[in-house]
N, CA and C atoms as a LAMMPS dump frame, in Angstrom:
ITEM: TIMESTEP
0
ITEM: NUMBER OF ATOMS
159
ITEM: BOX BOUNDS ff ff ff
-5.0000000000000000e+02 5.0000000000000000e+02
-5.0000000000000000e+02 5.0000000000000000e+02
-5.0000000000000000e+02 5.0000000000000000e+02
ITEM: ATOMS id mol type element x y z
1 1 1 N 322.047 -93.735 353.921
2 1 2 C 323.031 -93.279 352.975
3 1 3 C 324.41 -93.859 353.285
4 2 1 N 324.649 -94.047 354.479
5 2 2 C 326.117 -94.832 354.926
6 2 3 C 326.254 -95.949 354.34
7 3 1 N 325.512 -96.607 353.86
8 3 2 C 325.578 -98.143 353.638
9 3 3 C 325.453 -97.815 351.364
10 4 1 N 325.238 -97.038 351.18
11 4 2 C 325.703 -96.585 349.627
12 4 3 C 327.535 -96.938 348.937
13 5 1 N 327.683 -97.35 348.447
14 5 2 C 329.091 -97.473 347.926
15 5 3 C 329.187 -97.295 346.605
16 6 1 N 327.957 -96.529 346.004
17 6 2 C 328.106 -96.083 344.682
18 6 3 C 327.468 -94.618 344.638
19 7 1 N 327.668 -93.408 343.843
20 7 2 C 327.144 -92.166 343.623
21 7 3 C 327.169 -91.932 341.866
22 8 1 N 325.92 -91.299 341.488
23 8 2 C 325.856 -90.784 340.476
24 8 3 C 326.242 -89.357 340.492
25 9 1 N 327.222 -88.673 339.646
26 9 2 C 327.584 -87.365 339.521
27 9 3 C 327.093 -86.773 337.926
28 10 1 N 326.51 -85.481 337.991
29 10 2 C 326.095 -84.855 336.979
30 10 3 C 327.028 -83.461 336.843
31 11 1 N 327.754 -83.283 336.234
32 11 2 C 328.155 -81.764 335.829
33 11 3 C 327.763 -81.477 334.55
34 12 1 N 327.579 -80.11 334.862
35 12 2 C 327.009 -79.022 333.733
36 12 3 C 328.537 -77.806 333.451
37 13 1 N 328.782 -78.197 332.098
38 13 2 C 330.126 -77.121 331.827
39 13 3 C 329.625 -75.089 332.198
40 14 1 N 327.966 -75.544 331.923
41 14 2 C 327.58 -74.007 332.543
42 14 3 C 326.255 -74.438 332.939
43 15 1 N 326.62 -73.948 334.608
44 15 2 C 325.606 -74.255 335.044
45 15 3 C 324.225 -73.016 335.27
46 16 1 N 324.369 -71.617 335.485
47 16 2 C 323.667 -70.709 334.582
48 16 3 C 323.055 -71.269 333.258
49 17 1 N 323.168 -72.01 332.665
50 17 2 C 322.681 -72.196 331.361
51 17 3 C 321.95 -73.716 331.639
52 18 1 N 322.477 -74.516 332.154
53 18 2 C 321.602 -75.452 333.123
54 18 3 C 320.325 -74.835 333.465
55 19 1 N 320.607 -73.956 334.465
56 19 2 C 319.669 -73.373 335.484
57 19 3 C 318.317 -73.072 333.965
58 20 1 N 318.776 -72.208 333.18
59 20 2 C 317.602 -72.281 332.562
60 20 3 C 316.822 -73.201 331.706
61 21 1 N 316.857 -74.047 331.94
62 21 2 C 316.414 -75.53 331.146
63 21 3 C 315.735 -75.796 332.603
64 22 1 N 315.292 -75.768 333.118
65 22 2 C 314.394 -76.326 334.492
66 22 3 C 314.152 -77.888 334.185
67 23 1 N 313.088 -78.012 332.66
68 23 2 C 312.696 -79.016 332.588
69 23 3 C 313.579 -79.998 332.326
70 24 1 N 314.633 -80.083 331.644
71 24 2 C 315.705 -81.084 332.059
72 24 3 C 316.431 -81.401 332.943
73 25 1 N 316.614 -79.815 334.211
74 25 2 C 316.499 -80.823 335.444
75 25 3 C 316.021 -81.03 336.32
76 26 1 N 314.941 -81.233 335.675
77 26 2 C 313.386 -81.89 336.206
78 26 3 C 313.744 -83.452 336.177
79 27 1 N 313.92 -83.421 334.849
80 27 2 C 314.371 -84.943 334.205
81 27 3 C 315.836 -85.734 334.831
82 28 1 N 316.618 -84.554 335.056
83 28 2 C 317.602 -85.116 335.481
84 28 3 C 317.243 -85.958 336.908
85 29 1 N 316.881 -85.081 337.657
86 29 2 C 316.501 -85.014 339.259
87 29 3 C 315.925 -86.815 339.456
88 30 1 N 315.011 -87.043 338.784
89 30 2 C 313.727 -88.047 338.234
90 30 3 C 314.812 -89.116 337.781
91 31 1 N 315.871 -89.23 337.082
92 31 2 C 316.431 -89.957 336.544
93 31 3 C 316.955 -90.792 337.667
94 32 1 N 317.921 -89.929 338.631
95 32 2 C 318.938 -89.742 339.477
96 32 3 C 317.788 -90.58 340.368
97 33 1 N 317.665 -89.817 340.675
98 33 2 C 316.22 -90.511 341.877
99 33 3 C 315.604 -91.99 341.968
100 34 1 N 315.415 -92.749 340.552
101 34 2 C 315.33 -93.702 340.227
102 34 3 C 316.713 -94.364 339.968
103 35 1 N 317.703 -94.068 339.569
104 35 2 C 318.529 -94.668 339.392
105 35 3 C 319.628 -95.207 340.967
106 36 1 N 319.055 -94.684 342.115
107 36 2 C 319.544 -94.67 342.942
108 36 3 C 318.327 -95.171 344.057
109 37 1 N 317.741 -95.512 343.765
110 37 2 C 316.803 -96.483 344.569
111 37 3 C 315.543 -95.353 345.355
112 38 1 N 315.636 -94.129 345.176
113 38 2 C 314.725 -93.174 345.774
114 38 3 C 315.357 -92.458 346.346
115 39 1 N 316.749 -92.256 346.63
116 39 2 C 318.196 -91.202 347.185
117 39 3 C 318.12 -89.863 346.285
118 40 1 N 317.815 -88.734 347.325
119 40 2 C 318.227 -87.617 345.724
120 40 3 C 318.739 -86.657 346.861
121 41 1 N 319.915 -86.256 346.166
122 41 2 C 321.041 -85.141 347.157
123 41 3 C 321.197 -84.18 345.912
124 42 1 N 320.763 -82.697 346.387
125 42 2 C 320.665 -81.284 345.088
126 42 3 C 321.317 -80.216 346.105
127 43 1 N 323.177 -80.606 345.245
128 43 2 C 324.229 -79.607 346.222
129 43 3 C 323.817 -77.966 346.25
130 44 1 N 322.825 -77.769 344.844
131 44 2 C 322.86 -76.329 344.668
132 44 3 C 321.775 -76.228 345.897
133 45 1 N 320.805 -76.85 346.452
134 45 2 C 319.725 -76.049 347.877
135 45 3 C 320.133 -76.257 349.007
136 46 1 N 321.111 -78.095 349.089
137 46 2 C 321.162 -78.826 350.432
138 46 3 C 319.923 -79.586 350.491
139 47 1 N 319.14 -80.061 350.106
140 47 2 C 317.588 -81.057 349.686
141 47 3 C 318.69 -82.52 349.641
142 48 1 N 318.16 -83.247 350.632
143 48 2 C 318.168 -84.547 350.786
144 48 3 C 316.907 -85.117 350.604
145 49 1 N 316.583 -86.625 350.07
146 49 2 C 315.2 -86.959 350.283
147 49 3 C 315.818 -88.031 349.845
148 50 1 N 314.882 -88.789 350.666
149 50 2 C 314.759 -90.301 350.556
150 50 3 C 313.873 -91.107 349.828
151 51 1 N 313.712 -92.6 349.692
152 51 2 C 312.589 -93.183 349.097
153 51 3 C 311.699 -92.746 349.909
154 52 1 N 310.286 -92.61 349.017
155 52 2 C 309.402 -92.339 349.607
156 52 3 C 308.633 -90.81 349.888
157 53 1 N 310.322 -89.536 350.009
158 53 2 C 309.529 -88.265 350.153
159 53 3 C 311.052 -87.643 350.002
C-alpha cells in the first residue's frame, strides 16, 4: 500500500440509507477492488485485503 499514489473515495450524503442497499455496496466494494488492482480498505469495519484475499 506504501508504494500507491492514487485512492478512490466514495461518500454517501446518508450513509444509514447506504447501509440499506447492501447490494450496491456489494457493487461498490467489487468496483473499488478492481479498480485498484485487488486493494480494498472498508473504514466502516477496518477490513483491509489485498489482491488475492
Amino acid at each position: 500500500m506504501r508504494e500507491c499514489d492514487v485512492r478512490f473515495e466514495v461518500y454517501f450524503d446518508s450513509p444509514h440509507e447506504a447501509l440499506d442497499e447492501i447490494n450496491t455496496l456489494m457493487e461498490v466494494q467489487i468496483a473499488l477492488q478492481e479498480a485498484s488492482g485487488g486493494f480494498l480498505f472498508l473504514p466502516w469495519n477496518g477490513n483491509l485485503s489485498g489482491p488475492g484475499g
